[in-house]
N, CA, C and O atoms as a CHARMM CRD file, in Angstrom:
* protein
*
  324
    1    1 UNK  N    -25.82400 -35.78100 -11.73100 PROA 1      0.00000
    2    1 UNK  CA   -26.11300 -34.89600 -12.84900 PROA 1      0.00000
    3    1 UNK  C    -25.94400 -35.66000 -14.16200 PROA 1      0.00000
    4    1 UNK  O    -24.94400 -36.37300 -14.25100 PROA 1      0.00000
    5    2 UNK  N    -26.82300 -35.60200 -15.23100 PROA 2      0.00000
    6    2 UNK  CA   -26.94400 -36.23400 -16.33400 PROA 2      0.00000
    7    2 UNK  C    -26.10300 -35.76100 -17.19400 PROA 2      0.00000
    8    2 UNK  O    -26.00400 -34.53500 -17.14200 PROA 2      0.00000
    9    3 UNK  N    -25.26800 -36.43300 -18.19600 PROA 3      0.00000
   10    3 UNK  CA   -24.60100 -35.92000 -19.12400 PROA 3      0.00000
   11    3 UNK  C    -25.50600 -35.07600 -20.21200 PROA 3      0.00000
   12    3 UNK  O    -26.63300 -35.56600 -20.28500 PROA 3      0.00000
   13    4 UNK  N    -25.33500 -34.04600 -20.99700 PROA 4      0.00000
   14    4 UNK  CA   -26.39900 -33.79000 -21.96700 PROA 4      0.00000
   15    4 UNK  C    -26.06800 -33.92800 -23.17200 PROA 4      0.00000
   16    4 UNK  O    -26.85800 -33.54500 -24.03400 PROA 4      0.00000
   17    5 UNK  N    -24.72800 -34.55100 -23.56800 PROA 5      0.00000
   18    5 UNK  CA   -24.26800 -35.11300 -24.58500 PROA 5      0.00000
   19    5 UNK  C    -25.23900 -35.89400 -25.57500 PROA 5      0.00000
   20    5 UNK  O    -25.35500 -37.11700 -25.65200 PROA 5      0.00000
   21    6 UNK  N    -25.68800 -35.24800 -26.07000 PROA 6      0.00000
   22    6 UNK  CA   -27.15800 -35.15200 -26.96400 PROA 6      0.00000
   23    6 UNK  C    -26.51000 -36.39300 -28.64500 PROA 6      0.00000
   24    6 UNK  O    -27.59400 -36.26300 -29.21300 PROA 6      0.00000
   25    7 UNK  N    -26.03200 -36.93100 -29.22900 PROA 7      0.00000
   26    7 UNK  CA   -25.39200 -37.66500 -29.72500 PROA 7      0.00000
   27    7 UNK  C    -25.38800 -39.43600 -30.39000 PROA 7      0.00000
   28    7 UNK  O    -24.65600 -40.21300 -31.00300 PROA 7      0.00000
   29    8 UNK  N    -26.89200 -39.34800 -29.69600 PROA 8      0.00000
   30    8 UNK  CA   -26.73900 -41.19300 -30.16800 PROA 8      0.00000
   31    8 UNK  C    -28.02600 -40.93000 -30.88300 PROA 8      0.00000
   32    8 UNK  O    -28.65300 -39.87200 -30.93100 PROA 8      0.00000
   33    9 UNK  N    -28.47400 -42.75400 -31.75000 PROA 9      0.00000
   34    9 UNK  CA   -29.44700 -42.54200 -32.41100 PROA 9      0.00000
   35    9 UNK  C    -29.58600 -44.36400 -31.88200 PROA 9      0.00000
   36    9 UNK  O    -28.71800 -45.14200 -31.48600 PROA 9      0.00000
   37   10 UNK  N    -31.00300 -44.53300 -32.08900 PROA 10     0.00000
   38   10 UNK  CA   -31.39000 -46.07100 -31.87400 PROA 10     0.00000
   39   10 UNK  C    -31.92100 -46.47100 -33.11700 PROA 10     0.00000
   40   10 UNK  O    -32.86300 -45.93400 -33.69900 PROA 10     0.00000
   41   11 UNK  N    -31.05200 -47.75700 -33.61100 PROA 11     0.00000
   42   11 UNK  CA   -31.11100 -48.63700 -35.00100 PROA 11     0.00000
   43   11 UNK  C    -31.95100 -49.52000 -34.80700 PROA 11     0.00000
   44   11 UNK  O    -32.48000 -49.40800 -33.70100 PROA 11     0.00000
   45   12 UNK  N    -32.39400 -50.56300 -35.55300 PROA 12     0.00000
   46   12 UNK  CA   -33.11500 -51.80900 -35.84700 PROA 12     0.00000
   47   12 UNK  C    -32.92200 -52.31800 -36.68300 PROA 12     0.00000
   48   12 UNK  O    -33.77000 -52.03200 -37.52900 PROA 12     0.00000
   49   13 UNK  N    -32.29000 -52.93700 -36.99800 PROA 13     0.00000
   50   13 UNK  CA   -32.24600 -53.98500 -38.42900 PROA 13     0.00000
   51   13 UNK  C    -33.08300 -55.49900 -37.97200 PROA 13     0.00000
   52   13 UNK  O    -33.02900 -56.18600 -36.95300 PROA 13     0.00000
   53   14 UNK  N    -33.83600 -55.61900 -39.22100 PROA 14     0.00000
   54   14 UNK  CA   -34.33200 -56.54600 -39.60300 PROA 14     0.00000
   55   14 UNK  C    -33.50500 -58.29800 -39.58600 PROA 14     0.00000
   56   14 UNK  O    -32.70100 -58.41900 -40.51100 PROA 14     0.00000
   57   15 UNK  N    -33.62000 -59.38200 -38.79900 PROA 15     0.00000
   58   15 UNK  CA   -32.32500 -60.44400 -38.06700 PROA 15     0.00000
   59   15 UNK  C    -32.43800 -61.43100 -39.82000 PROA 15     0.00000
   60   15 UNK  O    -31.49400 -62.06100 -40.29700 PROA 15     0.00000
   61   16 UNK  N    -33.55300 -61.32200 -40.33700 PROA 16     0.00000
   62   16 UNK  CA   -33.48700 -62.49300 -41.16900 PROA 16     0.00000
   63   16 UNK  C    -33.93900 -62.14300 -42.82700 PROA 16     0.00000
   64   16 UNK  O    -34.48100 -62.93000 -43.60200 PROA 16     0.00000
   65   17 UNK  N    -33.45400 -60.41900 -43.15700 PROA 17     0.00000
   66   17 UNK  CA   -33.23700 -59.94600 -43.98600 PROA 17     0.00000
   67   17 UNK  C    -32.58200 -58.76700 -43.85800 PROA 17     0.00000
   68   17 UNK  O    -33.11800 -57.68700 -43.60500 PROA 17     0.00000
   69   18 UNK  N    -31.14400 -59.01400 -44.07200 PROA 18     0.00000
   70   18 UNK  CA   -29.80200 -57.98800 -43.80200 PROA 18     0.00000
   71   18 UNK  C    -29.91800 -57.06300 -44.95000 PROA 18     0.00000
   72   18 UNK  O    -29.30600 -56.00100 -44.84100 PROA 18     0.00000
   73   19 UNK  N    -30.70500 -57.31000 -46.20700 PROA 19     0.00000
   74   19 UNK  CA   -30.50500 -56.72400 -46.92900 PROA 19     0.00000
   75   19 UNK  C    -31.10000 -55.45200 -46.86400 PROA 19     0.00000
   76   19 UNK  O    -30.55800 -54.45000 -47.33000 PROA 19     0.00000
   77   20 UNK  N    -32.31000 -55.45400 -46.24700 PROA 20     0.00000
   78   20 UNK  CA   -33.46500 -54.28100 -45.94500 PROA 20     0.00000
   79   20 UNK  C    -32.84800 -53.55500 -44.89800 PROA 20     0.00000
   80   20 UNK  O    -32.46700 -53.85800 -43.76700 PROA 20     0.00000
   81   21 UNK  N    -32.85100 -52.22200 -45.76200 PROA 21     0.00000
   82   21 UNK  CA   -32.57800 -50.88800 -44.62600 PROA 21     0.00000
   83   21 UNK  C    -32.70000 -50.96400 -43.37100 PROA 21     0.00000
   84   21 UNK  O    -33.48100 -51.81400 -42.94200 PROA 21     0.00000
   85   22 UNK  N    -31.87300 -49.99100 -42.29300 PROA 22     0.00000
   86   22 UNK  CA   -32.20400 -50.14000 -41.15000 PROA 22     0.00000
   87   22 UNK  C    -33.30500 -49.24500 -41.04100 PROA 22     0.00000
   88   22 UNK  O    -33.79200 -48.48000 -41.87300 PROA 22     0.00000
   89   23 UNK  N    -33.61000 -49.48600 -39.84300 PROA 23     0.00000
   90   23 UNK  CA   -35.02400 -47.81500 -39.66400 PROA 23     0.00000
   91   23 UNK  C    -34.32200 -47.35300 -38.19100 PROA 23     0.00000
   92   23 UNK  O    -33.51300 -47.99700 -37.52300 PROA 23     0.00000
   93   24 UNK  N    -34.85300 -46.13200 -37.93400 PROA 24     0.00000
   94   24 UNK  CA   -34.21200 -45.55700 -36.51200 PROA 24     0.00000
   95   24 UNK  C    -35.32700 -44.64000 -35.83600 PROA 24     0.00000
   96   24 UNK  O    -36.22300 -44.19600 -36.55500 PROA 24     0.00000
   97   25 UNK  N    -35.29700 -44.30600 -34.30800 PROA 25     0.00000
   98   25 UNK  CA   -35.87900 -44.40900 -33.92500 PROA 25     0.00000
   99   25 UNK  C    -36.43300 -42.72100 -33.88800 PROA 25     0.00000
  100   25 UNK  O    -35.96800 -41.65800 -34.29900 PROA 25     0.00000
  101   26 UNK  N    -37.64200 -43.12100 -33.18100 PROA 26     0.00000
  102   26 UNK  CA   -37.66700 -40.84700 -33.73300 PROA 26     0.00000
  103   26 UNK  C    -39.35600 -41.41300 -32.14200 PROA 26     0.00000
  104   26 UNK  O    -40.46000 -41.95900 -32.13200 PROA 26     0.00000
  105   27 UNK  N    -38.33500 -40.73500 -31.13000 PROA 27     0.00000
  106   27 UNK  CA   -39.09300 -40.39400 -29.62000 PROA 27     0.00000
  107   27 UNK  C    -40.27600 -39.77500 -29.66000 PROA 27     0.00000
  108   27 UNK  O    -40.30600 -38.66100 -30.18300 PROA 27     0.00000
  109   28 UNK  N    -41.76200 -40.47800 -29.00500 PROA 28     0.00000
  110   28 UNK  CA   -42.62800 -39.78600 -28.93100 PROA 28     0.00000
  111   28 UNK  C    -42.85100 -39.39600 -27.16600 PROA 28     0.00000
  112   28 UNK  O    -42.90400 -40.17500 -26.21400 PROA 28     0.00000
  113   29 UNK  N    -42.95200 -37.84000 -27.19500 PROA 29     0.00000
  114   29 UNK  CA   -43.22900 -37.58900 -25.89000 PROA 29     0.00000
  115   29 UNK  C    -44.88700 -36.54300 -25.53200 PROA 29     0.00000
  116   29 UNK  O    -45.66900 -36.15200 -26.39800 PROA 29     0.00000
  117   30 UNK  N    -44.94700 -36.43200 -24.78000 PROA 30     0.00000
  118   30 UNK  CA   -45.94700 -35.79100 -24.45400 PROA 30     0.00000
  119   30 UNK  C    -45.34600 -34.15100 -24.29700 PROA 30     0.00000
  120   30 UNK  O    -44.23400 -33.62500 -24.25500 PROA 30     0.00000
  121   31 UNK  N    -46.72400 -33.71000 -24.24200 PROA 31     0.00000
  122   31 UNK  CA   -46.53800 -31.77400 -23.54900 PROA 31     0.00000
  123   31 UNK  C    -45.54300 -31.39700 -22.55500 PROA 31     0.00000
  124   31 UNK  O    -44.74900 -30.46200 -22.45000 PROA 31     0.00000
  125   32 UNK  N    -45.85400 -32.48400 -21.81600 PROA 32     0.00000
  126   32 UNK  CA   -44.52300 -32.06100 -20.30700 PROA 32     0.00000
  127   32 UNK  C    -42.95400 -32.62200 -20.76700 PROA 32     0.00000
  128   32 UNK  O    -41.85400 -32.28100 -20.33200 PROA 32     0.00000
  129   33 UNK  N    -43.24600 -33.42800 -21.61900 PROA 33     0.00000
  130   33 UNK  CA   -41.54000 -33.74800 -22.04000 PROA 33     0.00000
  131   33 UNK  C    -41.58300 -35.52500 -21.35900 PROA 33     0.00000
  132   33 UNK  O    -40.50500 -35.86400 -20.87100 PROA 33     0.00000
  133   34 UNK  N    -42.41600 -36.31800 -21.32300 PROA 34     0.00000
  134   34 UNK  CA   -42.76500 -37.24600 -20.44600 PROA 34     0.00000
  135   34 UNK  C    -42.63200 -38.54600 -21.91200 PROA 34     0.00000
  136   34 UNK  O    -43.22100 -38.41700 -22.98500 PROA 34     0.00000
  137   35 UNK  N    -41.83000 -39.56600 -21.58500 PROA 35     0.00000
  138   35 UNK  CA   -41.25500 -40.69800 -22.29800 PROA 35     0.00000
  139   35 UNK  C    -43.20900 -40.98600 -22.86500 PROA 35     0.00000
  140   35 UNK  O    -44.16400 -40.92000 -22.09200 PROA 35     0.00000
  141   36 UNK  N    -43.27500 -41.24900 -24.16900 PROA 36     0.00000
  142   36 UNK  CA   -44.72400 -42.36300 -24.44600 PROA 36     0.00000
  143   36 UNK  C    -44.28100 -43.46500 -25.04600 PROA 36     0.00000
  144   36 UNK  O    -44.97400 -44.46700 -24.87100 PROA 36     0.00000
  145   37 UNK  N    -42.87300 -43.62100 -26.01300 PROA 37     0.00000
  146   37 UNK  CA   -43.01500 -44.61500 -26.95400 PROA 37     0.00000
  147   37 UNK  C    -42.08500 -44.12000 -27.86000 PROA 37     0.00000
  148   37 UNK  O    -41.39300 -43.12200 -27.65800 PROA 37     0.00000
  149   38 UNK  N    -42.06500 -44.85700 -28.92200 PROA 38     0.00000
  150   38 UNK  CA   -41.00700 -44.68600 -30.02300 PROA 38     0.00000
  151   38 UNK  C    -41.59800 -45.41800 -31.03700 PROA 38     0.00000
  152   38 UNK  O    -42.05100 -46.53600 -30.79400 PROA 38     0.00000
  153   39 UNK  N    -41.66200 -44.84300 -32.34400 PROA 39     0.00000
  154   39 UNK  CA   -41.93200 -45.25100 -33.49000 PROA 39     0.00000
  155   39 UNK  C    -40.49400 -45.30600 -34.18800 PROA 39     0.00000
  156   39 UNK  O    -39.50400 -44.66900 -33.82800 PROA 39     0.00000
  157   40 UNK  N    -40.60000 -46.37800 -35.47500 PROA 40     0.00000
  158   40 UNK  CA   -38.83000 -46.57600 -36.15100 PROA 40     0.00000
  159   40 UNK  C    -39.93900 -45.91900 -37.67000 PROA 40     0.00000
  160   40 UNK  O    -41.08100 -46.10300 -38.09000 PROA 40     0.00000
  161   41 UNK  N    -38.33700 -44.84400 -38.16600 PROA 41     0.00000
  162   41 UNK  CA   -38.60800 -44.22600 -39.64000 PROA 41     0.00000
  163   41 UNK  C    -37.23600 -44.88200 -40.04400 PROA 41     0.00000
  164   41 UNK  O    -36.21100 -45.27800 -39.49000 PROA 41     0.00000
  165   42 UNK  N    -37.93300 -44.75200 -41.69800 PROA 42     0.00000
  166   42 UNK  CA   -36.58300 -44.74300 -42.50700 PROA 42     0.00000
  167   42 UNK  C    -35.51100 -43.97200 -42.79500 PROA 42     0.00000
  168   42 UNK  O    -34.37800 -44.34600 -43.09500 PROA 42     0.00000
  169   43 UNK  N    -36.11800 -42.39400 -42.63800 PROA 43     0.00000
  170   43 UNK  CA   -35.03700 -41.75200 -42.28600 PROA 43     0.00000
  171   43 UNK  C    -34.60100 -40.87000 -41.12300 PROA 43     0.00000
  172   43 UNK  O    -35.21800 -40.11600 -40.37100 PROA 43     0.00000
  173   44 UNK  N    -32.86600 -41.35400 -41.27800 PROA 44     0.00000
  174   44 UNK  CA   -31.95500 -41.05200 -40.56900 PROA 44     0.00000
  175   44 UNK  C    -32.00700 -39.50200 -39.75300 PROA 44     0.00000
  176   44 UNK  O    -32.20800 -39.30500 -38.55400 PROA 44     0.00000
  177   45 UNK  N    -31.75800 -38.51100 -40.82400 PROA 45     0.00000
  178   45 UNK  CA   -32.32500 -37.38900 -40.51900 PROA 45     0.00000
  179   45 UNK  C    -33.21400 -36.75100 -39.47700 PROA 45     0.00000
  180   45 UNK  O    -32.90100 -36.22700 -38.40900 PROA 45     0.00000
  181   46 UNK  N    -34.38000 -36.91800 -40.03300 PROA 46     0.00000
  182   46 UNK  CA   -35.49900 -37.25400 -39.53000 PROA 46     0.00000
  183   46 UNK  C    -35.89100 -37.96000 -37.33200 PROA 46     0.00000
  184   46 UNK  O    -36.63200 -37.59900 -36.41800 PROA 46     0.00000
  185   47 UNK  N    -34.84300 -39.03500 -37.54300 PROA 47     0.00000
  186   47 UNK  CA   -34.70200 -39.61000 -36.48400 PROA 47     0.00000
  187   47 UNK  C    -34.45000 -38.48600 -35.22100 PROA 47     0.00000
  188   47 UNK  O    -33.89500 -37.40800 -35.43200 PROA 47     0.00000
  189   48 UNK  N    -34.97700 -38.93400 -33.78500 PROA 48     0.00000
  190   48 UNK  CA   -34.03100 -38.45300 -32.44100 PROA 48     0.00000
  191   48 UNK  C    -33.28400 -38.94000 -32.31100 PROA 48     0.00000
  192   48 UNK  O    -33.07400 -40.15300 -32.32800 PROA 48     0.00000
  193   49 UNK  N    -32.33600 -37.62500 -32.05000 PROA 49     0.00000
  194   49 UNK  CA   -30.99300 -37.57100 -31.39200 PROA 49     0.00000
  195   49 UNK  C    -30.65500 -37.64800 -29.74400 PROA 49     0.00000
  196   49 UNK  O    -30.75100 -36.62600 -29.06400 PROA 49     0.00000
  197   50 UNK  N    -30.26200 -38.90200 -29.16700 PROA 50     0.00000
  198   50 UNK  CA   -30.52900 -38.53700 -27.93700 PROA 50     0.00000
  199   50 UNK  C    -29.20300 -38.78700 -26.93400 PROA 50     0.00000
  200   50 UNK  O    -28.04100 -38.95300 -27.30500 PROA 50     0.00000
  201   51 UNK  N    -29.71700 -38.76500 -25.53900 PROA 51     0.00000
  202   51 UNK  CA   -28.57500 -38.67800 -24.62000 PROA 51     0.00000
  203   51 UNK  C    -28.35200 -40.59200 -24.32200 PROA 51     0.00000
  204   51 UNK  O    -29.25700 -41.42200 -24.40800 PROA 51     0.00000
  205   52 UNK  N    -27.42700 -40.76800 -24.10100 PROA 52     0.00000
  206   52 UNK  CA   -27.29900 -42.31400 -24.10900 PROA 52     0.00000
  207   52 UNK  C    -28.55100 -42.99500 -23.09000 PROA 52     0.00000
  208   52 UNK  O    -29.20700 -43.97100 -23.45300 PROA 52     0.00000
  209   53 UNK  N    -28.77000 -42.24100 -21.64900 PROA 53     0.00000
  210   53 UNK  CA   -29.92600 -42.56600 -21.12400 PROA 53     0.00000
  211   53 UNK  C    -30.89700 -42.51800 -21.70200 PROA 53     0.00000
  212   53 UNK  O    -31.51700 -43.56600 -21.52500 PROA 53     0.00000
  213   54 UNK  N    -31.59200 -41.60100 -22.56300 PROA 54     0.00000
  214   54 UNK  CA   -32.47500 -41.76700 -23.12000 PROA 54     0.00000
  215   54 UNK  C    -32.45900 -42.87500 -24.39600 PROA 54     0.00000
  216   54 UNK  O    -33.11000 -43.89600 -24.61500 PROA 54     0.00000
  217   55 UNK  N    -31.50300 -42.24000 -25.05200 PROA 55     0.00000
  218   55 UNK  CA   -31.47200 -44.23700 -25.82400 PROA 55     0.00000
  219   55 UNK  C    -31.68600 -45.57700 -25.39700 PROA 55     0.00000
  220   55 UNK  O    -32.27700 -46.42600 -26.06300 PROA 55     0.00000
  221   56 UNK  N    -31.06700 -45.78700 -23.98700 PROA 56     0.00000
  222   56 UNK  CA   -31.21200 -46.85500 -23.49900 PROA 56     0.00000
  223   56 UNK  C    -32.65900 -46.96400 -23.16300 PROA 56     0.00000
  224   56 UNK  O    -33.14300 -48.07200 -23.39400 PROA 56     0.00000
  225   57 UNK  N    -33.62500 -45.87100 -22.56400 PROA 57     0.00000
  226   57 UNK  CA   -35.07500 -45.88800 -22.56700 PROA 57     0.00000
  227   57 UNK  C    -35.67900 -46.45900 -23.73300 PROA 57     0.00000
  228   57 UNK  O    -36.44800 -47.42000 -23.75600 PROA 57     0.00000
  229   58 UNK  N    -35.24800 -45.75700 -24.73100 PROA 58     0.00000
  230   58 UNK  CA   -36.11800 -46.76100 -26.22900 PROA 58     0.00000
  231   58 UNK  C    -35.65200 -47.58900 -26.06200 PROA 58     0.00000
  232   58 UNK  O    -36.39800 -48.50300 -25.71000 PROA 58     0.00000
  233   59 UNK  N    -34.30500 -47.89800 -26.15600 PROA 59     0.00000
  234   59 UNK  CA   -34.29400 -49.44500 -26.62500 PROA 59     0.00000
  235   59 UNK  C    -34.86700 -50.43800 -25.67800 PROA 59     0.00000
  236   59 UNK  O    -35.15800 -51.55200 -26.11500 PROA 59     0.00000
  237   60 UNK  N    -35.11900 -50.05800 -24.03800 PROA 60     0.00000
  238   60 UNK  CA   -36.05600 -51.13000 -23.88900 PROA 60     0.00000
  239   60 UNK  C    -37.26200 -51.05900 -23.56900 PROA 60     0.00000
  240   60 UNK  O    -37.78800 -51.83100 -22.76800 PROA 60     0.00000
  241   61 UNK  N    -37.84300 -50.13200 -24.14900 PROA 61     0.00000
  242   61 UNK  CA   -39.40200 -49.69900 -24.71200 PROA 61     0.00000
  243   61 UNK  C    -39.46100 -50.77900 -26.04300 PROA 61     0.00000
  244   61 UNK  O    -40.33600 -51.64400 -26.02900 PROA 61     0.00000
  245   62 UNK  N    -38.38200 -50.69200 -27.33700 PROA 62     0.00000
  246   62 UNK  CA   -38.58800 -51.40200 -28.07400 PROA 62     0.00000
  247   62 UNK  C    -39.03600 -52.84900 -28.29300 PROA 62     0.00000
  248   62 UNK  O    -39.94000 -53.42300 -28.90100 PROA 62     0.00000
  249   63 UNK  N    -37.96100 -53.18700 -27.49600 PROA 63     0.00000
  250   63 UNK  CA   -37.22600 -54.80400 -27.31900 PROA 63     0.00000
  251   63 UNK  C    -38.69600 -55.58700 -26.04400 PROA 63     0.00000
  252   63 UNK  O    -39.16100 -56.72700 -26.02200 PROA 63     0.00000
  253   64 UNK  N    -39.02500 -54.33800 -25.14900 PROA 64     0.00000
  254   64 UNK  CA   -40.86400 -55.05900 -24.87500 PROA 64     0.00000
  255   64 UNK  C    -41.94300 -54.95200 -25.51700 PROA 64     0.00000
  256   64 UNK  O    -42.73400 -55.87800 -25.69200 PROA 64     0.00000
  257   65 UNK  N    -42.14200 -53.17400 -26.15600 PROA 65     0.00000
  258   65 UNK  CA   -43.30200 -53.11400 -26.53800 PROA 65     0.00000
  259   65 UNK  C    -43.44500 -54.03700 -28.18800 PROA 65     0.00000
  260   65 UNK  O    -44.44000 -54.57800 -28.67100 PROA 65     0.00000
  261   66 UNK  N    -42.76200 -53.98600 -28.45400 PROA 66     0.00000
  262   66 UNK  CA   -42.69900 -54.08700 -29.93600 PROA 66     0.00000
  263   66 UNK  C    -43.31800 -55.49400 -30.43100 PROA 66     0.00000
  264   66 UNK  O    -42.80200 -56.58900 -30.20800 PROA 66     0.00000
  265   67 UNK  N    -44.24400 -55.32100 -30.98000 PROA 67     0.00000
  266   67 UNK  CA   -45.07600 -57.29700 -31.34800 PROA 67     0.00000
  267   67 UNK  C    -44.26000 -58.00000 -31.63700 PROA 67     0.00000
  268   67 UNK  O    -44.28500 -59.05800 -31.00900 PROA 67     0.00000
  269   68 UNK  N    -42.95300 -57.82400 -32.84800 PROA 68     0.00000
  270   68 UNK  CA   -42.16200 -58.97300 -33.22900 PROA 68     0.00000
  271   68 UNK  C    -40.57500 -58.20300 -33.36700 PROA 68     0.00000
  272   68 UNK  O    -39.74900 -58.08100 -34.27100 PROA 68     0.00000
  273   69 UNK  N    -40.69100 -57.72400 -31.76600 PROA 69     0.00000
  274   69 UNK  CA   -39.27200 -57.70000 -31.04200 PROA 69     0.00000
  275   69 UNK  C    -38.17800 -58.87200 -31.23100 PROA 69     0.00000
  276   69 UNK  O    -36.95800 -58.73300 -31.32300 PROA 69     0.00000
  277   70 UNK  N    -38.67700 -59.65600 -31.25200 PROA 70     0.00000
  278   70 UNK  CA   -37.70800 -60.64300 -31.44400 PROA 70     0.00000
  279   70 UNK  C    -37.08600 -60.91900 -33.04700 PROA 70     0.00000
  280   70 UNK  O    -36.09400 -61.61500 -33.26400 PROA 70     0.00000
  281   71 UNK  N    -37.89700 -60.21600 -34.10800 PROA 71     0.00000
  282   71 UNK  CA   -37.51900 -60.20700 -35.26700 PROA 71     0.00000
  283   71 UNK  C    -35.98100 -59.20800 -35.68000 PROA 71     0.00000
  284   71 UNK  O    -35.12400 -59.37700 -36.54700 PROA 71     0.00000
  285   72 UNK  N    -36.15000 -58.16300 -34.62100 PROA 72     0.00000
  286   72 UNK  CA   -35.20400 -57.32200 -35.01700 PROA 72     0.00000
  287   72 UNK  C    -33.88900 -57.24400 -33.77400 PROA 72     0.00000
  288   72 UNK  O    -33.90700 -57.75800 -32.65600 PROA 72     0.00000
  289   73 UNK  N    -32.82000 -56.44300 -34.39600 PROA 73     0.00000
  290   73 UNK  CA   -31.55000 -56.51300 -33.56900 PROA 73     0.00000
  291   73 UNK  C    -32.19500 -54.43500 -33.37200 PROA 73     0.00000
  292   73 UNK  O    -32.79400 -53.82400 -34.25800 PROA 73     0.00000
  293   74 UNK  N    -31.88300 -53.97800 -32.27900 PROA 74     0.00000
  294   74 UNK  CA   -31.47500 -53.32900 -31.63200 PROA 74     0.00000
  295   74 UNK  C    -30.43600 -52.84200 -31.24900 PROA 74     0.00000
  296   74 UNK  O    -29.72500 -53.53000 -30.51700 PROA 74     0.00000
  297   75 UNK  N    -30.07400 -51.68600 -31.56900 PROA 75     0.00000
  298   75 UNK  CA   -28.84200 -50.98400 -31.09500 PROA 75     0.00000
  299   75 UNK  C    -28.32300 -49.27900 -30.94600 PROA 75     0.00000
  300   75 UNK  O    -28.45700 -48.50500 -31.89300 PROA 75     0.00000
  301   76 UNK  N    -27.82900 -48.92700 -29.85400 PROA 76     0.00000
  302   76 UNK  CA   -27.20200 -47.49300 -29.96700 PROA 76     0.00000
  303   76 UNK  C    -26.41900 -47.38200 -31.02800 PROA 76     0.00000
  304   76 UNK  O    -25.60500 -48.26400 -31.30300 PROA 76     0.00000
  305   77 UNK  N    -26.54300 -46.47200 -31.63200 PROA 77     0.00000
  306   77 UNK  CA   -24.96000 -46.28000 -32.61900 PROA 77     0.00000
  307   77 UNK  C    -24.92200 -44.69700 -32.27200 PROA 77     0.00000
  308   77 UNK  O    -25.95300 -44.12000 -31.92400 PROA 77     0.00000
  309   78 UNK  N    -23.91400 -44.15300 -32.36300 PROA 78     0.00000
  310   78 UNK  CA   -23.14900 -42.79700 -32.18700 PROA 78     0.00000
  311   78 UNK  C    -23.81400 -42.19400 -34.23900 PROA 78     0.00000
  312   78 UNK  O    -23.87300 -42.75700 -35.33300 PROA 78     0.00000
  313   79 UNK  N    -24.26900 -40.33200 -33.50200 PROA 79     0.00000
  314   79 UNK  CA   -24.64900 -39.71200 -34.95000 PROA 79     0.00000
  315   79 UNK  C    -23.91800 -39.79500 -35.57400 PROA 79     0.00000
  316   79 UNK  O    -24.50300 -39.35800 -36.56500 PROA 79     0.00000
  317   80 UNK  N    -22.42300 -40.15300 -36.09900 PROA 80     0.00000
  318   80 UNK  CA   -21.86700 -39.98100 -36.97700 PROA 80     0.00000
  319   80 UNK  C    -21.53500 -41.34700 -38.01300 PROA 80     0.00000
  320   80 UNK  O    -20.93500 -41.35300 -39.08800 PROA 80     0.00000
  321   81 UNK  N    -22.31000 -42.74600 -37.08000 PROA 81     0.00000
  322   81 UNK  CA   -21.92500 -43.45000 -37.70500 PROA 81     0.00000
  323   81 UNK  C    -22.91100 -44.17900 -38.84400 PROA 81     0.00000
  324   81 UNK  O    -22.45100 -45.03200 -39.60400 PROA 81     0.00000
């Protein structure tokens, strides 16, 4: 049984300009509720809130799909932080 501890958010910061905002991640799914992808916004707000399994789904949706994955750091962080 899955936890439903609904609670995390997925970050990105930019590796070779710390200075630029992070962006976070905000889940695209289909009609049935079915994983497609993840787009990164600037705002926080705005962003999905998700269950740590499902975070871990973006983040490695990100870290493949993403053209210059390797530009950015990736990470869970907890909503409050």
């Amino acid at each position: 049984m899955e936890n439903s501890d609904q609670r995390y958010l997925v970050q990105q910061n930019k590796i070779n300009a710390p200075e630029k905002p992070p962006v976070f991640a905000r889940v695209m799914r289909s009609k049935e509720g079915v994983f497609e992808g993840v787009s990164f916004i600037k705002n926080k707000d705005k962003a999905t809130v998700m269950t740590m399994s499902q975070a871990q789904e973006a983040v490695a949706w990100a870290t493949r799909k993403k053209s210059a994955a390797h530009e950015y750091t990736t990470k869970i962080i907890c909503v409050g932080q």
